[in-house]
C-alpha positions as CSV (number, residue, x, y, z in Angstrom):
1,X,-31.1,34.1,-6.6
2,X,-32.5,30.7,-5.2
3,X,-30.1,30.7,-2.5
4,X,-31.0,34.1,-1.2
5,X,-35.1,32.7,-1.1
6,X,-36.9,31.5,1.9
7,X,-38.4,27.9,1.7
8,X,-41.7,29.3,1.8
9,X,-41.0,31.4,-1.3
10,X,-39.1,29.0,-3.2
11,X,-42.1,26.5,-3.4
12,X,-44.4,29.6,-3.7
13,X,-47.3,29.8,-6.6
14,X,-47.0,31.8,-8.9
15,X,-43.5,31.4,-8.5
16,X,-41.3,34.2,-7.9
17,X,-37.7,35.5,-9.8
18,X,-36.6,37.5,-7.4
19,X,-36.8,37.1,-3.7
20,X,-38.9,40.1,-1.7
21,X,-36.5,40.4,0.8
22,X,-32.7,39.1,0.5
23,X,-32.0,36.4,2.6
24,X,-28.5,35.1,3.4
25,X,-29.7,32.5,6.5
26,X,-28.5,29.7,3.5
27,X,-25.2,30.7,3.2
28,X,-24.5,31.2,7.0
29,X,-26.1,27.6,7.7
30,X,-23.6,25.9,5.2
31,X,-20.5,27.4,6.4
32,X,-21.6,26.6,9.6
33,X,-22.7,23.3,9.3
34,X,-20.3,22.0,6.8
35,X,-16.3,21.9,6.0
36,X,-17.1,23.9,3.3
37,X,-14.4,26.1,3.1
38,X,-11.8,22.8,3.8
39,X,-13.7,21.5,0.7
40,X,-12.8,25.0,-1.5
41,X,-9.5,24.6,-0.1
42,X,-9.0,20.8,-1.3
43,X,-10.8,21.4,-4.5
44,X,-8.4,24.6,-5.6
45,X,-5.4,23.0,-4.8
46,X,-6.2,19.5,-7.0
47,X,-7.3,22.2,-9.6
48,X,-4.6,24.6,-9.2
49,X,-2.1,22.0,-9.1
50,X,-3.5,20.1,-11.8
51,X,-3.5,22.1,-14.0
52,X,-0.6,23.8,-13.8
53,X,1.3,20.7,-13.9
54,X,-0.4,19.6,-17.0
55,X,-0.4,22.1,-19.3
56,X,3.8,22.6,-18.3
57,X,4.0,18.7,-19.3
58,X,1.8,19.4,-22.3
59,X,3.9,21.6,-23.6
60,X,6.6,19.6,-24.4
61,X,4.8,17.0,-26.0
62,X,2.8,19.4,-28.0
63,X,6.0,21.1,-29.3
64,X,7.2,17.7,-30.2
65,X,4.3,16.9,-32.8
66,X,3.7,20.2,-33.9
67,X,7.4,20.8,-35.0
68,X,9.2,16.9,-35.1
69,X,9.6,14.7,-37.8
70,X,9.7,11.1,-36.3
71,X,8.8,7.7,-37.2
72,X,5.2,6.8,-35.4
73,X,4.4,10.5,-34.6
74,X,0.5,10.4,-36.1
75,X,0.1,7.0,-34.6
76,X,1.0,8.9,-31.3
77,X,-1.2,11.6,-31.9
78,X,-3.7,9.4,-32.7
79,X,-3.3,7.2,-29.5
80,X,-3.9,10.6,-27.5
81,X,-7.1,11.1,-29.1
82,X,-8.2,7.4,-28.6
83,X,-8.0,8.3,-24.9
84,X,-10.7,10.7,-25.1
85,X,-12.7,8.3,-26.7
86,X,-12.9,5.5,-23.8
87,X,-15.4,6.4,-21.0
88,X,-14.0,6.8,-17.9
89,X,-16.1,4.4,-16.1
90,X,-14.8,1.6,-18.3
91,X,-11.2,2.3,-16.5
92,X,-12.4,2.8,-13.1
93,X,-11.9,-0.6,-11.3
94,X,-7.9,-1.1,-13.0
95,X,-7.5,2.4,-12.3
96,X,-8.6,2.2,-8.4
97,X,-6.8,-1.5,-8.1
98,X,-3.4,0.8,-9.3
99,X,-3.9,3.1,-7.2
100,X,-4.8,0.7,-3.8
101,X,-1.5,-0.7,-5.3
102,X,0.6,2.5,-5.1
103,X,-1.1,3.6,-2.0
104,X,-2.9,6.8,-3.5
105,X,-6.7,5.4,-2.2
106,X,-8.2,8.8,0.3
107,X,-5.5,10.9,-1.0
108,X,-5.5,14.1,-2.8
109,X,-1.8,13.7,-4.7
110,X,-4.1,10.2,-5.9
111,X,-6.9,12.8,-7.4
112,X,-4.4,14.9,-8.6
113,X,-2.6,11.7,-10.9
114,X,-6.0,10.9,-12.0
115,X,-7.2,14.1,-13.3
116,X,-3.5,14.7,-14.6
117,X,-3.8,11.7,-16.6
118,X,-7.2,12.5,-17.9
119,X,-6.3,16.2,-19.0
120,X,-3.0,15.7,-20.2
121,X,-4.1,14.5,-23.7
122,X,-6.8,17.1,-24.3
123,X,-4.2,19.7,-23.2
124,X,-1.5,18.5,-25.8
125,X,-3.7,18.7,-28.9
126,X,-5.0,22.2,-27.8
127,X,-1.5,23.3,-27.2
128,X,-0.3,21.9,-30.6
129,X,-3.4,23.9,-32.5
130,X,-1.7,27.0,-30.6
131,X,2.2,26.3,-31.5
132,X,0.9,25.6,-35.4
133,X,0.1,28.9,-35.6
134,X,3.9,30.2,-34.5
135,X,5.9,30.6,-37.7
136,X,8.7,28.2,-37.7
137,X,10.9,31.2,-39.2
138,X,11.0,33.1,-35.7
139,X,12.6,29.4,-34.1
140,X,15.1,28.9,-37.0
141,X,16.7,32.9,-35.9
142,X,16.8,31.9,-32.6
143,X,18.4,28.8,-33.5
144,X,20.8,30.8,-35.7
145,X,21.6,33.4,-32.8
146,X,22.9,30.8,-30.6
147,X,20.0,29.3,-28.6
148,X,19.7,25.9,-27.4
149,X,15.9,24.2,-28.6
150,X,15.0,24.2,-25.0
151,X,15.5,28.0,-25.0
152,X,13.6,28.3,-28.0
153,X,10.7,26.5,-26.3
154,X,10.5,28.7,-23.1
155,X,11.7,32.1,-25.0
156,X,10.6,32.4,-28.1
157,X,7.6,29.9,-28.2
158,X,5.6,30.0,-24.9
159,X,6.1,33.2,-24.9
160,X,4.0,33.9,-28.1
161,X,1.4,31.2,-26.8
162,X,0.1,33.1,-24.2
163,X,-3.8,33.3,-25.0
164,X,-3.4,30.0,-25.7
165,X,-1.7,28.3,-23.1
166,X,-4.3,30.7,-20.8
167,X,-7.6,28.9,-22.5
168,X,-5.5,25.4,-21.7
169,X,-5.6,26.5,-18.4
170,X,-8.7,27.5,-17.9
171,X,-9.7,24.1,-19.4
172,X,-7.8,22.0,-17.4
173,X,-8.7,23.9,-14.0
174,X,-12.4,23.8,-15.2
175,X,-12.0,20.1,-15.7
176,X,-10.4,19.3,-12.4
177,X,-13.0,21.6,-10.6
178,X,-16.1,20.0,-12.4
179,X,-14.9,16.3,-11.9
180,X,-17.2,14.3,-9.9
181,X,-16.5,10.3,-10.4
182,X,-12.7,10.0,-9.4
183,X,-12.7,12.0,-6.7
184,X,-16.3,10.0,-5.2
185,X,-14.4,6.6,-5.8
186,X,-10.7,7.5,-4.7
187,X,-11.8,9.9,-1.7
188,X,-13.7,9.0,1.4
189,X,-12.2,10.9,4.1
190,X,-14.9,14.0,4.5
191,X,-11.4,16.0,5.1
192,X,-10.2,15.3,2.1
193,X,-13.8,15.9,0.1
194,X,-13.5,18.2,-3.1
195,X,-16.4,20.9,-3.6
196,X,-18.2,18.2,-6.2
197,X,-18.6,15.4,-3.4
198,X,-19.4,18.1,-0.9
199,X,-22.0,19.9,-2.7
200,X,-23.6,16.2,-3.9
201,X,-23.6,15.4,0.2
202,X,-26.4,18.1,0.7
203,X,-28.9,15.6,-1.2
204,X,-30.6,13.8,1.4
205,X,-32.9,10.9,1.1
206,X,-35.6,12.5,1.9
207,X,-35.5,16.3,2.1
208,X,-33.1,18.4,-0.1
209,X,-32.5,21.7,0.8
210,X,-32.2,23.7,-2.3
211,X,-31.7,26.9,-1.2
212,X,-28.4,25.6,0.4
213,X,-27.1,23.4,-2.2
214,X,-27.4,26.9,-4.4
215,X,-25.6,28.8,-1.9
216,X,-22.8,26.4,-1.7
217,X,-22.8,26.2,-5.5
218,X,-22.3,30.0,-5.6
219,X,-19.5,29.7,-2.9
220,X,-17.7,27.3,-5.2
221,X,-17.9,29.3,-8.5
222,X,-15.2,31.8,-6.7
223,X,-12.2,30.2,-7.8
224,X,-13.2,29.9,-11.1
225,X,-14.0,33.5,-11.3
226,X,-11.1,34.5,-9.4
227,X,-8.9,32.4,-11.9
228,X,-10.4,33.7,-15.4
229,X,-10.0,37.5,-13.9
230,X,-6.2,36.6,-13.5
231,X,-5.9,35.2,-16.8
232,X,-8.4,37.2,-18.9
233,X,-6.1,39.4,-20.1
234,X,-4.5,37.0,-22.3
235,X,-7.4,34.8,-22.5
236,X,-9.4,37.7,-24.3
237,X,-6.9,38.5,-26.3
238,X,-6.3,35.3,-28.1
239,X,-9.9,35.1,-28.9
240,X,-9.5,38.3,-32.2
241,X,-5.7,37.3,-32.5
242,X,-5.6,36.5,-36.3
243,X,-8.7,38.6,-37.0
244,X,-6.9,40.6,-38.7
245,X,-3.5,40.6,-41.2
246,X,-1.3,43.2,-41.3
C-alpha cells in the first residue's frame, strides 16, 4: 500500500491506510531508473541455483547420519551445528582473502559458494529430521528386491520426503534471497547486484524515497511467491502428515 501513495500523502496527518487514489508513478520510476529487473534476474538465479544445489548435496549427507553407523558420526553432526553458531561476520575477511585467492571477488558463481556453504548445514539437519521419520523397513525390501543403496535413496526415500525436501527448499531459496552481507562484500559490479544490495542503493544520504523502495520491495517478493505456489502442494501437505495414524 505505501508504494501506491503519493509523497504528499505518505507524510500526511492523520495518516492514511489506504491511498485515495492508486498510484503506480513509484513502480514505473524504479524500473525505469534502475537495473531492477537485471537485479531479480541475478538474485533468482543465485537463489534458484543455490538451493537446488544444496539441498541435492544435503541429501546425501543427511541419509548418511540418519541411517549410518560410523565411528565420529555425532561429532560430525555436531560440527555442522557449530557452524551455525559462528557469526558470519567473524569469517568474512578469511572468507573474502579465499575467494580473491580463487578468483570468485564480483562474481555471482562466488555468491553462490558462499551461500552454498552457509545453507548446506542447516539443510542436512532438516533433511535428516525428514528421513527419521521414513521406516527403515520400506529400505530393507528394497534392498531385498535387488536395489542398489543409491537406488534406495532416489526411489524409495526422496520420494517419500517430498513435503520435506519442499520446506528445505523454500528455506534455502528464502535464505539466498534475504542474504545481504556476502553479496555487499563479494559484489561490486552494479550488473552483478542481487535484489538486497539493489533495494539498500535506494537509501540516499539525504532523501529516501519510501514509496520507491516499497515498490521495489514488492517487485522482489515475486519469486518467492512464484516459488512457494510451485511447491505448495507438497509443502502443505507435509505440514498435517502424521496428524493422524491409521
Amino acid at each position: 500500500m505505501t508504494s501506491m501513495f503519493s509523497l504528499k500523502e505518505l507524510f500526511s496527518y492523520p495518516p492514511r491506510i489506504f491511498p485515495r487514489l492508486v498510484n503506480l508513478r513509484a513502480y514505473v520510476k524504479v524500473l525505469e531508473n534502475n537495473d531492477l529487473l537485471r537485479w531479480l534476474l541475478n538474485s533468482s538465479l543465485v537463489s534458484g541455483i543455490t538451493a537446488i544445489s544444496t539441498v541435492f548435496c544435503a541429501s546425501f549427507g543427511a541419509y548418511s547420519l540418519s541411517r549410518f553407523r560410523y565411528r565420529g558420526r555425532n561429532a560430525v553432526g555436531f560440527l555442522l551445528l557449530i557452524t551455525q553458531m559462528v557469526p558470519p561476520v567473524l569469517i568474512i575477511i578469511p572468507l573474502y582473502l579465499i575467494f580473491i585467492s580463487l578468483g570468485l571477488i564480483d562474481n555471482l558463481v562466488g555468491l553462490i559458494v558462499g551461500d552454498f556453504a552457509f545453507t548446506l548445514p542447516i539443510c542436512i539437519w532438516m533433511l535428516k529430521g525428514v528421513f527419521d521419520t521414513i521406516p527403515v523397513t520400506l529400505e530393507e525390501a528394497g534392498l531385498i528386491d535387488g536395489c542398489a543403496r543409491r537406488q534406495v535413496l532416489f526411489r524409495i526415500v526422496l520420494p517419500l520426503s517430498l513435503p520435506g525436501i519442499a520446506a528445505t527448499i523454500i528455506f534455502a531459496f528464502l535464505y539466498c534471497w534475504d542474504e545481504f552481507m556476502f553479496a555487499r562484500i563479494l559484489i561490486s559490479s552494479e550488473s552483478k547486484w542481487v535484489a538486497t544490495i539493489g533495494l539498500s542503493s535506494f537509501v540516499g544520504l539525504y532523501i529516501t524515497p519510501l514509496d520507491e523502495i516499497m515498490a521495489a520491495a514488492t517487485i522482489f517478493t515475486i519469486p518467492a511467491i512464484i516459488l512457494f505456489l510451485v511447491v505448495q502442494k507438497w509443502f502443505i501437505s507435509g505440514l498435517t502428515k502424521g496428524a493422524v495414524k491409521y
